[in-house]
N, C-alpha and C positions, 0 to 999 in steps of 0.2 A: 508301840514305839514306831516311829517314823524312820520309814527306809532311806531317806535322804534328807539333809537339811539346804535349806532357804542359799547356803552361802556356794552350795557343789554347783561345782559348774554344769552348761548341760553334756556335755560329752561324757562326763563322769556319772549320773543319773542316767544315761541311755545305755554306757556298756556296760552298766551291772543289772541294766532294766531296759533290752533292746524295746520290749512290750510296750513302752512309754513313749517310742516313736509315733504311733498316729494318733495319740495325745494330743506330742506337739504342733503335728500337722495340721488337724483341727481345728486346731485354735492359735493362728496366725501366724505360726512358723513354717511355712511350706518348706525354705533353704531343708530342713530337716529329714527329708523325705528323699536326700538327692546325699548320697553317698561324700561326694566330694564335697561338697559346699558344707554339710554336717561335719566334717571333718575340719573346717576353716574356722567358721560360726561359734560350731559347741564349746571347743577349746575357750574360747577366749570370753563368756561370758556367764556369768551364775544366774540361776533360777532365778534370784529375785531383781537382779538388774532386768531379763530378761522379760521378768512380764511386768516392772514398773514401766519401760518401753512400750508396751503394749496396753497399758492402765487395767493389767486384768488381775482382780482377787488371789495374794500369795494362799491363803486358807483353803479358798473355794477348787482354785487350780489343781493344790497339792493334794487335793482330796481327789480328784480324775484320777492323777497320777497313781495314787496308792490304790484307787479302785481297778485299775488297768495292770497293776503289778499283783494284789490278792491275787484275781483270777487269774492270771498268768499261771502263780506257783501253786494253786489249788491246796493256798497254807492250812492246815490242821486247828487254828485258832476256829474258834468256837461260831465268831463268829458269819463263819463264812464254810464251815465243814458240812457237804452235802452229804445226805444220810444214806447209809450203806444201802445199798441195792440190792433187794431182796425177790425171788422169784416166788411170790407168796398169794394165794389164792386170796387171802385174807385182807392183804396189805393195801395199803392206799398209794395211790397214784398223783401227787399232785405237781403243776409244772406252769409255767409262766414267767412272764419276761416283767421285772420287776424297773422303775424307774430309777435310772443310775445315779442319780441324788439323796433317796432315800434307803437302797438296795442293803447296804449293810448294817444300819439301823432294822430295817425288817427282817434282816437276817437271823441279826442275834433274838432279838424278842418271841422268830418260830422255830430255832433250834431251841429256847427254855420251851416254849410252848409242849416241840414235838417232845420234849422228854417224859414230859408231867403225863404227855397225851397217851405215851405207852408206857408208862406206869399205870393209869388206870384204865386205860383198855386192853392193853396188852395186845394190841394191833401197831403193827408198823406202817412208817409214813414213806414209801417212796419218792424223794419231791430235788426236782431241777430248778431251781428259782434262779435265773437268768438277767443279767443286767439287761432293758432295753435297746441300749445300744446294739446290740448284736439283731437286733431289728427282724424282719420278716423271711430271712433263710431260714433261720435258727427253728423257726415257729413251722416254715415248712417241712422242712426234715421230723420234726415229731406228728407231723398229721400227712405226709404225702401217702399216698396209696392207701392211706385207713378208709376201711366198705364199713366196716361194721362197728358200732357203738361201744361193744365190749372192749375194743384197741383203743379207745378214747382216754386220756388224763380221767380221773372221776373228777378232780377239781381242774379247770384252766384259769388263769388268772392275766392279764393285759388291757392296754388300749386298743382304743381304734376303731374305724368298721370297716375295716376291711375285709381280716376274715372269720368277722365273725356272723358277717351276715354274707358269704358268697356261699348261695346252694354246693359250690364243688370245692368248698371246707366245713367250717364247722357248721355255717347257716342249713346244710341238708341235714344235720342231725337236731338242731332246734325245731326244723320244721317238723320233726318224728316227734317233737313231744322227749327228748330225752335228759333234759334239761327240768331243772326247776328254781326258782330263786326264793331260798328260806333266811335268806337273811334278817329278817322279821322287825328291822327296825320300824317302831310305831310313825314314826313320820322322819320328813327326811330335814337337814341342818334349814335353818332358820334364811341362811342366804341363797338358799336357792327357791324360795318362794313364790308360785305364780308358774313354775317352769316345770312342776309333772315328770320330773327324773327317773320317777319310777316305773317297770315294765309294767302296764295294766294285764300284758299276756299272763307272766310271772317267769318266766325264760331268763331274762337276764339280771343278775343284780349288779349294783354299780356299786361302788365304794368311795369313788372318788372323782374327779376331773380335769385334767390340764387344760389354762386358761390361755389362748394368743392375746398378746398387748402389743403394742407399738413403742420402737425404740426411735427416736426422734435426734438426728443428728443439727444440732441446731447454728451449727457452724456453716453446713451448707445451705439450712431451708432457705436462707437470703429472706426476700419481702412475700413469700408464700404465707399464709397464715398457717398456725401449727395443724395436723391433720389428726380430726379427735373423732372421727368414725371410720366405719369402711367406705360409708361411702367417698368420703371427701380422699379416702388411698386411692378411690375408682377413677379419682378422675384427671382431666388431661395432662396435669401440670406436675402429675405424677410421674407419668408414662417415661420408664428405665429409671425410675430414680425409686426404686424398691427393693430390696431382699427378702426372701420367700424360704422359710424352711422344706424347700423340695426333698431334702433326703431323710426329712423325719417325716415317714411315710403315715405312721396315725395324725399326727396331727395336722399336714397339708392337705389329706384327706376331708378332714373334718371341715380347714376352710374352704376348701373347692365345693361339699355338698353345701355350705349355707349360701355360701355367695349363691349357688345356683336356685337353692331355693328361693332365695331372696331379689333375685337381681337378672334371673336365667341364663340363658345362654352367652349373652352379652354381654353379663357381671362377668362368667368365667374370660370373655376377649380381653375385658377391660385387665381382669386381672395379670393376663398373659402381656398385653403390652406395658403393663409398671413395672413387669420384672427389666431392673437390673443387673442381679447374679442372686443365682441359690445359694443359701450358706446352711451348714447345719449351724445351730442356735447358738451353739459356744463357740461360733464364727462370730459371729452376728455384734459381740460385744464392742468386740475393737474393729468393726467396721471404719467410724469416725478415722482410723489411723492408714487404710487402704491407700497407696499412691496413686492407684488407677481413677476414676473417677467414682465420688462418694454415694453410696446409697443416703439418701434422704427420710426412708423410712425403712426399718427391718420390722419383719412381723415374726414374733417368736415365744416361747412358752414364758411365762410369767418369771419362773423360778431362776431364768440366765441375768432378768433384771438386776440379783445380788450381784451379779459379776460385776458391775457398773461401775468406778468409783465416780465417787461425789466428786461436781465440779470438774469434771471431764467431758464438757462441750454436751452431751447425752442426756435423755429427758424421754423418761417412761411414762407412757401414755396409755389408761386404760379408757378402750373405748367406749363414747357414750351410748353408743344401741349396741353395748354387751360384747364382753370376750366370748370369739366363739369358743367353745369348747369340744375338747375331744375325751373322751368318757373311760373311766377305765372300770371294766369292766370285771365279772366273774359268774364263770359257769359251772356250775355242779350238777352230777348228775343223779335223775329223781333215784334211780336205784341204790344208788351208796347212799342215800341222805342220810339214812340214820348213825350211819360209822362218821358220817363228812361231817354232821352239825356240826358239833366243835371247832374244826377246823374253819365252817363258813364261819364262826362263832368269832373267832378268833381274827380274821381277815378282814370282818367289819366290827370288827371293835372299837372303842374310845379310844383305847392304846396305839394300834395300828392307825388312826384317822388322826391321833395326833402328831405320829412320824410325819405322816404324807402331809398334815395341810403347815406346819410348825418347819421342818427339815425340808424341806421340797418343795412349798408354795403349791402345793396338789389339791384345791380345797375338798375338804370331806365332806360325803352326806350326813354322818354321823350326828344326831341333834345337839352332841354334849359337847359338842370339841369348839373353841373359839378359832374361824379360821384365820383371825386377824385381818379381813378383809373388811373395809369399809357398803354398809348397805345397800351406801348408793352407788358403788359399783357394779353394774349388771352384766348378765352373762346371756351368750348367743346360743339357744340350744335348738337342734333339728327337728327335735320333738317326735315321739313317739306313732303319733298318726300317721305323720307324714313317713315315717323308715317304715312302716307295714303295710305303706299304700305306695312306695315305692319297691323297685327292684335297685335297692343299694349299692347292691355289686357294677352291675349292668351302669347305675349313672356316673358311678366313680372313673370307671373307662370309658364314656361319653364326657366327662367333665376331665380327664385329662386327656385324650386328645383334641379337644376343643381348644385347650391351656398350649399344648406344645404345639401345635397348627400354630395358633398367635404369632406364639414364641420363635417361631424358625421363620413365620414369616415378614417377622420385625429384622431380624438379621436377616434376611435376605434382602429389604430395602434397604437398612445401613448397608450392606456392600456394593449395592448397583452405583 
């Protein structure tokens, strides 16, 4: 049942669910965020006038919402009730930050999962499965000051590479060998073909992938021609007329190492002088509607494309030398495997790969699952040579302050 309908106004959705403030903030209601002005604003307009204004998804929206209130009230329904915490030599550990699109869909399917799982093992599942939003504090406070292996999640589950490859996170306990990846699928989905997703070490297993596309504001590109790779984002006629998911940290991550690999040092300036504002990606939709002046391209996870409607000036653009991609990953460790299998079992399932590529635009490796994605759509990947022959951590903070250098020093010409 839905804790609000379409017709409440926002002031009335916010004081029975303050938690739904930076929601609205988000996604292009900043007045929200300012005490007096949400007092003016809220009053006098309903959710769905509210984001017809804005051309954003009544369904897709109202789903943030409810996912921002769940967690809030930490409700007892099934599918969202984390399993009791037990201090058990026996019991499993499992934790990660799950994609806030598909998080309550994989909810429910590993609370059936955990039940069956201690019915016949008779082992319990310790497990924090975290909406992504809550981003890289959340991930720190479960691993800050851990020395030793035994303090580790047995299972971690997330995007990114951030910290999964810095020696002083979880990359020092990869490099001990404490990991292993038994996900055992015989080969990986048909659409990632040519691209070697798999760890040849055996350390990481992947499950899935978040793809960057291009949102194409076609009301301002004026006589530009559409921009249908990265490079032609690179280039001059770009420059501030960009949006950049800078606060979704896996996945700007992901495009700051390819451009570099691709393009070096130069790609990351170039990328630095097309920004004209970060947005996080459920920003990014109703960019076209900004008063200030328009981004011309936002670069952003495939799956905010639903946000779009039809016939709203906007034009999703997958590029042709491949969406980069940022990986999401899963680690188990070799010592638990035989208590884990199942649960790896379960995480790279048909089931689960069809939440994430169906519910989420996340595509799956899974061989069985259709991820409804066209063939000749290709995708950008780092590839596995190159992150074992690099120091990934070390380029990520060489490729952004290469990025923010740029960046302060394009505003610093704009104000001379």
């Amino acid at each position: 049942m839905s804790s609000f309908s379409s017709e409440d106004t926002l002031y009335k959705i916010i004081t029975h669910y303050p938690e739904t403030i930076p929601v609205f903030v988000s996604n292009g209601f900043p007045q929200m965020n300012d005490k007096e002005k949400r007092e003016k604003f809220a009053r006098t307009i309903s959710l769905e006038s509210a984001l017809m204004l804005k051309q954003l998804d009544l369904k897709i929206f109202s789903g943030l919402l409810e996912e921002a209130i769940t967690q809030k009230n930490g409700s007892v329904d099934a599918t969202l009730n984390e399993a009791e915490t037990k201090d058990d030599e026996e019991a499993l550990n499992v934790v990660g930050l799950l994609p806030c699109p598909v998080r309550l869909p994989l909810l429910e399917q590993f609370n059936a999962f955990n039940e069956e799982y201690k019915k016949s093992h008779s082992i319990h599942i310790n497990h924090e499965l975290k909406a992504a939003s809550m981003g890289l504090d959340w991930v720190q406070e479960n691993l800050e000051g851990v020395t030793e292996a035994d303090k580790l999640p047995d299972l971690f589950l997330s995007a990114g590479f951030d910290m999964f490859f810095d020696e002083q996170k979880i990359g020092k306990f990869k490099k001990a060998g404490v990991f292993e990846d038994t996900t055992g699928l015989p080969e990986f989905n048909s659409l990632f073909d040519g691209l070697d997703l798999k760890d040849p070490r055996g350390h990481y297993g992947m499950i899935s992938v978040v793809p960057a596309v291009f949102l194409i504001n076609l009301q301002v590109l004026g006589d530009r021609p559409v921009p249908r790779s990265w490079e032609d984002v690179l280039a001059p006629e770009f420059e501030k007329r960009v949006s950049l998911p800078v606060g979704d940290f896996d996945l700007f991550n992901g495009i700051l190492l390819n451009i570099h690999k691709v393009y070096g040092d130069e790609g990351v300036r170039k990328l630095g002088r097309s920004l004209l504002e970060s947005m996080h990606p459920s920003q990014m939709v109703k960019s076209n509607k900004s008063k200030n002046e328009k981004p011309i391209v936002t670069i952003m996870p495939y799956f905010f494309t639903k946000m779009v409607k039809e016939g709203g000036g906007m034009e999703a653009v997958w590029p042709e030398d491949g969406a980069i991609i940022s990986p999401i990953f899963m680690l188990s460790k070799k010592q638990k495997i035989e208590k884990l299998q199942p649960v790896i079992d379960f995480f790279a399932s048909r089931e689960v790969g069809e939440v994430l590529a169906h519910n989420g635009l996340f595509p799956t490796v899974h061989p069985e699952v259709d991820n409804r994605i066209p063939a000749s759509n290709t995708f950008m990947w780092l590839g596995w040579d190159y992150i074992y022959s690099n120091d990934i951590a070390s380029l990520i903070t060489h490729c952004e302050t290469i990025f923010n250098e740029t960046v302060e020093l394009a505003k610093t010409k704009e104000a001379v």
